[in-house]
Residue frames as a rotation matrix with the C-alpha (Angstrom) as fourth column:
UNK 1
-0.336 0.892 0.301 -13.67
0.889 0.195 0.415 9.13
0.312 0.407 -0.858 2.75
UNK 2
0.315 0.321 -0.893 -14.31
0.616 -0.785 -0.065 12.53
-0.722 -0.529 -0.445 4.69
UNK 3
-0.369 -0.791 -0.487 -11.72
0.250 -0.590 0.768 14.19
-0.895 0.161 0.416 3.04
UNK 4
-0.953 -0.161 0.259 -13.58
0.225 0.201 0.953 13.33
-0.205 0.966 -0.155 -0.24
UNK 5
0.068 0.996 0.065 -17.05
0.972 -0.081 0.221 13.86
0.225 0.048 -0.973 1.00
UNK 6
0.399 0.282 -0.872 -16.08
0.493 -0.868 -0.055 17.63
-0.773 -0.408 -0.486 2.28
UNK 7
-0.722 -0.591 -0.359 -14.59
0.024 -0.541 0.841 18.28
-0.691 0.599 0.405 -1.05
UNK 8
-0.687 0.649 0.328 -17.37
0.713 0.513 0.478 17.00
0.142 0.562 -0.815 -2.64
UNK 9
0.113 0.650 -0.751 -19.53
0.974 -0.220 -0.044 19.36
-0.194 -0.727 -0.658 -0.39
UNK 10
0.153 -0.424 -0.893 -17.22
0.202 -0.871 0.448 22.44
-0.967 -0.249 -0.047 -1.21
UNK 11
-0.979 -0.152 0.135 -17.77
0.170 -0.255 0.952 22.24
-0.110 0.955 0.275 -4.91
UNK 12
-0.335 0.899 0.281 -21.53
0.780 0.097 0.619 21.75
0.529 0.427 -0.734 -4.58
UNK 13
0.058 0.666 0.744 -21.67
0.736 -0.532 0.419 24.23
0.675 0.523 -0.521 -1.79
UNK 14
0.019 -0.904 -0.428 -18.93
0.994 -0.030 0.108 25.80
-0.110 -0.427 0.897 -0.99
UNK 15
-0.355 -0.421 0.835 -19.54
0.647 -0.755 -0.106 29.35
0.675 0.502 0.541 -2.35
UNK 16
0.270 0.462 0.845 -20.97
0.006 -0.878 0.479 30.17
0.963 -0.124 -0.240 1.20
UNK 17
0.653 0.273 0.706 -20.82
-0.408 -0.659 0.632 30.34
0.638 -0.700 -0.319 4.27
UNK 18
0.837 -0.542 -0.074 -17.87
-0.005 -0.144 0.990 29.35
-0.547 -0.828 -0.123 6.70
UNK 19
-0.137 -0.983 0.122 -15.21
0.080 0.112 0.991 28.55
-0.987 0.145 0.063 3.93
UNK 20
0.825 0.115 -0.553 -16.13
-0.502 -0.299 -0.812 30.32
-0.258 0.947 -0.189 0.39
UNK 21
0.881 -0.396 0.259 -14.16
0.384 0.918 0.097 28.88
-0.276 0.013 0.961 -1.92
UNK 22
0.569 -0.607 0.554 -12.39
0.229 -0.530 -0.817 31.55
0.789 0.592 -0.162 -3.37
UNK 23
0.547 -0.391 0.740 -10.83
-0.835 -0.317 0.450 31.54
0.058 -0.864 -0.500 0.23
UNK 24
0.283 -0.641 0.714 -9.23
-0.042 0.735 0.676 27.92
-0.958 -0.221 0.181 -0.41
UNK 25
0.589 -0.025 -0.808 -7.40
-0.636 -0.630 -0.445 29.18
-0.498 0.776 -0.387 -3.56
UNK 26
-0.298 -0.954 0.018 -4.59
-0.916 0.291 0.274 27.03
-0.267 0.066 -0.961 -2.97
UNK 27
-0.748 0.266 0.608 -6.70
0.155 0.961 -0.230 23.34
-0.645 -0.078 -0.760 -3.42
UNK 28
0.265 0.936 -0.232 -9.47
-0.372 -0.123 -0.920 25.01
-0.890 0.330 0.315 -5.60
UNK 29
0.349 -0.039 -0.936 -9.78
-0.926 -0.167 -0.338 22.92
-0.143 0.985 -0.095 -8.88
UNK 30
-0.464 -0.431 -0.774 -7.83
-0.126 0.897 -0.423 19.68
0.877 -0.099 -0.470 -7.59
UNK 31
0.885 0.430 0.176 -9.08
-0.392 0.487 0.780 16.98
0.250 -0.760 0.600 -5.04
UNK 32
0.095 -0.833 0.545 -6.53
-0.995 -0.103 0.016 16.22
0.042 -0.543 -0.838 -2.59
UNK 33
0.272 0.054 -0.961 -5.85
-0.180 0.984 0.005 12.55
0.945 0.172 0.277 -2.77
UNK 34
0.980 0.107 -0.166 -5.92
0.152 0.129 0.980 10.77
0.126 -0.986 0.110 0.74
UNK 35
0.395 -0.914 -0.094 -2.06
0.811 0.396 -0.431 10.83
0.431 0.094 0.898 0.25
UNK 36
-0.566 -0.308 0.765 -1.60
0.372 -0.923 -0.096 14.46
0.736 0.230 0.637 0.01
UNK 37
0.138 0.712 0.688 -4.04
-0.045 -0.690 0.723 15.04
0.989 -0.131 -0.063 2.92
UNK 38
0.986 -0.008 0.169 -2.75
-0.130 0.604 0.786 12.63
-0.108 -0.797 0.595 5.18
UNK 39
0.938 -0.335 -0.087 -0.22
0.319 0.934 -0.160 10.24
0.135 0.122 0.983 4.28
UNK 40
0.238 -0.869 0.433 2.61
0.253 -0.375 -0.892 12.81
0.938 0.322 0.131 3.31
UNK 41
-0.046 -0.124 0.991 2.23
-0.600 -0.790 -0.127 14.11
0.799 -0.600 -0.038 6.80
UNK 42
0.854 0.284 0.437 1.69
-0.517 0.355 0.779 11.03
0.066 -0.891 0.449 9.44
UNK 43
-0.229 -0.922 0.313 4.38
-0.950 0.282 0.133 9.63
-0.211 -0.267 -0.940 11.04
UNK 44
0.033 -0.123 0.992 2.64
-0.335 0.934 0.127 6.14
-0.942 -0.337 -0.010 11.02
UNK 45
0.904 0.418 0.087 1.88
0.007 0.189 -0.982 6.10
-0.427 0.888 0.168 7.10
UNK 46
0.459 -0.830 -0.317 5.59
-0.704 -0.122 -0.699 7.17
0.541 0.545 -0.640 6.42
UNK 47
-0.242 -0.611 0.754 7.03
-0.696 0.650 0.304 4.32
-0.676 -0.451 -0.583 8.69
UNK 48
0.698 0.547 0.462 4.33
0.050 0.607 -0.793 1.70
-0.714 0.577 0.396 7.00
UNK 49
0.933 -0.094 -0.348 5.65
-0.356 -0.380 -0.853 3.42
-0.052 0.920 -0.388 3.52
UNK 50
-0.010 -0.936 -0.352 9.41
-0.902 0.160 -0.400 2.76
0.431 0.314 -0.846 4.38
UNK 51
-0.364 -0.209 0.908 8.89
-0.374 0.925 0.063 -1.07
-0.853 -0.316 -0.415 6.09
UNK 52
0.716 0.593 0.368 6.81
0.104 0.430 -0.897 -1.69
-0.690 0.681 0.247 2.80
UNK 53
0.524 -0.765 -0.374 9.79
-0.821 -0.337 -0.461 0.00
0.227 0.549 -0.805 0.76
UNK 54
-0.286 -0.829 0.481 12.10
-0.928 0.365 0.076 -2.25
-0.239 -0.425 -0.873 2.73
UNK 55
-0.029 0.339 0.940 10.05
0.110 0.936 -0.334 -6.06
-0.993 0.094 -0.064 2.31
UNK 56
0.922 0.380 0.080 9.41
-0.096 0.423 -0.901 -5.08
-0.376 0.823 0.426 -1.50
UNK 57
-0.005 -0.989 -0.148 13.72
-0.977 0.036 -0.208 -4.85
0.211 0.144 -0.967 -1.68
UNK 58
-0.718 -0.409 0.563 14.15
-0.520 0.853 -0.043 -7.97
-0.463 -0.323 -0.825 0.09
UNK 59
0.415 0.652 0.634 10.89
0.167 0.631 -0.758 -9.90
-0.894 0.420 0.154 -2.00
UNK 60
0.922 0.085 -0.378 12.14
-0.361 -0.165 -0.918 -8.59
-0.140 0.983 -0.122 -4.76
UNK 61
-0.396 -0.911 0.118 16.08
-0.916 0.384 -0.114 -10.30
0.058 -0.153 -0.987 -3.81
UNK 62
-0.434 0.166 0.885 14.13
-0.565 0.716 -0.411 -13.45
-0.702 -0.678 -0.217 -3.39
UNK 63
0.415 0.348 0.841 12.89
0.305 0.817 -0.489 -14.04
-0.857 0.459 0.233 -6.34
UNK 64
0.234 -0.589 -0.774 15.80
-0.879 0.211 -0.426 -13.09
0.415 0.780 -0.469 -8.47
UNK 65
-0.676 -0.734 0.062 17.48
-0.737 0.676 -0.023 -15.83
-0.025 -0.061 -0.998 -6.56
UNK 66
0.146 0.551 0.822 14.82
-0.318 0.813 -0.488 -18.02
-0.937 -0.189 0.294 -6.92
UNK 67
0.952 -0.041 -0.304 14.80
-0.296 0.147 -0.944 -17.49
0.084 0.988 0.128 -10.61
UNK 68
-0.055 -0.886 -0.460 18.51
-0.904 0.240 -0.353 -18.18
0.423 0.396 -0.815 -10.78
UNK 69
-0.594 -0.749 0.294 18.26
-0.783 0.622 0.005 -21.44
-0.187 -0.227 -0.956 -8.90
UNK 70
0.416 0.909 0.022 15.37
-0.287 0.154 -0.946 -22.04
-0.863 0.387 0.325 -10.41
UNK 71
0.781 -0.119 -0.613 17.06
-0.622 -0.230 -0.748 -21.58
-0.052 0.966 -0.253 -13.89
UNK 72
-0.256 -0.958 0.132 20.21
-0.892 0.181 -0.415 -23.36
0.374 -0.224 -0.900 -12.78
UNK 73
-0.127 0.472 0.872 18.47
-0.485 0.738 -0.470 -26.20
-0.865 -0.483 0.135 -11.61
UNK 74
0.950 0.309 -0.042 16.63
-0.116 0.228 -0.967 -26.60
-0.289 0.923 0.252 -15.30
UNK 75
0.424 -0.771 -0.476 20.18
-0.906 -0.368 -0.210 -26.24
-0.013 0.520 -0.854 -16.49
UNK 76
-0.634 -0.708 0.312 22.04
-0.773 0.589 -0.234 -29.09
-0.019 -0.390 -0.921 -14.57
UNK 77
-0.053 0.543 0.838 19.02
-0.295 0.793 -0.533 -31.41
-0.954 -0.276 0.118 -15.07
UNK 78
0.885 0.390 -0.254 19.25
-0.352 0.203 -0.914 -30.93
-0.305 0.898 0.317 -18.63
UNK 79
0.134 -0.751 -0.646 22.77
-0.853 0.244 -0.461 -31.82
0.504 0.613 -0.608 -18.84
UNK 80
-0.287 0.026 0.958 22.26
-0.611 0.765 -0.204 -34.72
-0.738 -0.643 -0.203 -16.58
UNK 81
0.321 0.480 0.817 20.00
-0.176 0.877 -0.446 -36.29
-0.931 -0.001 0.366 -18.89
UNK 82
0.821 -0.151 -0.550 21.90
-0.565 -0.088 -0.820 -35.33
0.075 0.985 -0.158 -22.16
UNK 83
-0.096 -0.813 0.574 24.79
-0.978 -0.031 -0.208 -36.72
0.187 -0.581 -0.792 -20.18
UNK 84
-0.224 0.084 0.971 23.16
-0.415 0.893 -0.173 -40.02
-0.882 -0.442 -0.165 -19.24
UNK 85
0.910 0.396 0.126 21.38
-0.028 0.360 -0.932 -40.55
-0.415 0.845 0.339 -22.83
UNK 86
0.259 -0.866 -0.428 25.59
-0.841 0.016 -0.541 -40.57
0.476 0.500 -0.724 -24.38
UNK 87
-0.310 -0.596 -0.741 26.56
-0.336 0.798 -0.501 -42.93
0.889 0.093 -0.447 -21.85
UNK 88
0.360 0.913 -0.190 24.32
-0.682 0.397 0.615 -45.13
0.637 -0.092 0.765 -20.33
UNK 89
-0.572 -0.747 0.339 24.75
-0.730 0.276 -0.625 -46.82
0.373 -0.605 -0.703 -17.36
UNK 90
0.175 0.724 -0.667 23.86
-0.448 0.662 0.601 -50.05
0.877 0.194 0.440 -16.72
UNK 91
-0.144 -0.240 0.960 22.87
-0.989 0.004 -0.147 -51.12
0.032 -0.971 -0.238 -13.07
């Protein structure tokens, strides 16, 4: 929210005094996204970034196999009952 309120500030009135803009040449025209101001650079945001990487691998291994035994499940219940409806058993 800073980051966005002193850019804000430096477009409306930025063309004086301590940081003209034509002195921040390199950012003039684009707003830095919190990423690019921060994120790319803190150590804790790039751990976060790779334990999130890492949980959306494993969540994402969990529910293929869910779907497959999920799907497999539907599978073997349908031949169960196509299976019982041929040859009835009588208890």
């Amino acid at each position: 929210a800073g980051v966005k309120a002193m850019q804000r500030w430096m477009r409306q009135y930025g063309s004086f005094g301590p940081f003209p803009l034509n002195e921040l040449s390199a950012h003039q025209g684009r707003e830095m996204s919190s990423w690019d101001s921060h994120g790319r650079y803190c150590p804790q945001c790039q751990e976060t970034i790779r334990r999130l990487d890492r949980a959306e691998k494993i969540l994402n291994k969990i529910s293929s196999i869910s779907l497959g035994s999920s799907l497999l499940g539907v599978a073997v219940s349908s031949l169960l009952y196509e299976t019982q409806k041929r040859y009835p058993v009588c208890l």
